[in-house]
C-alpha positions, 0 to 999 in steps of 0.5 A: 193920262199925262205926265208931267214933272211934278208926278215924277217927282210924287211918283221918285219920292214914293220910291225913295228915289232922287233924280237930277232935274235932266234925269226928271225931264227925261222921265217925263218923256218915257213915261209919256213913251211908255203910257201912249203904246199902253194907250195904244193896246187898249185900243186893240179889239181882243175880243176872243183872243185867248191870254198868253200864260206861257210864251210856248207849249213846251213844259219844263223838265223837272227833275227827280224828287230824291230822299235826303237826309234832313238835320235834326232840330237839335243839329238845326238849333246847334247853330243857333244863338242862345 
């Protein structure tokens, strides 16, 4: 896929977005950037390769579940406007 100034300017006006005529020729250029490296990787045989959920083994600690006290819906609703 190319890209080209008038998709910019479709895909700025989408995300409500405005950029200059430099800042679009510039875009214009890292997407192009952008979209040959994913050409790149979908040219890779990943056949048997295994997805990459988490980038190490390691788990995360997690921490203690501790009991608190909770408000009450009447100390909730205090605060609430009328």
């Amino acid at each position: 896929m190319k890209i080209d100034k008038k998709e910019v300017e479709k895909l700025a006006h989408l995300a409500r977005l405005e950029f200059t005529e430099e800042e679009k020729e510039s875009m214009v250029a890292d997407m192009d950037k952008i979209l040959g490296f994913v050409a790149k990787i979908d040219e890779l045989d990943l056949e048997g390769v295994e997805p990459l959920v988490y980038m190490t083994d390691e788990e995360a600690p997690l921490r203690k579940d501790v009991v608190v006290e909770q408000s009450t819906r009447e100390e909730a609703l205090k605060n609430a406007p009328d």
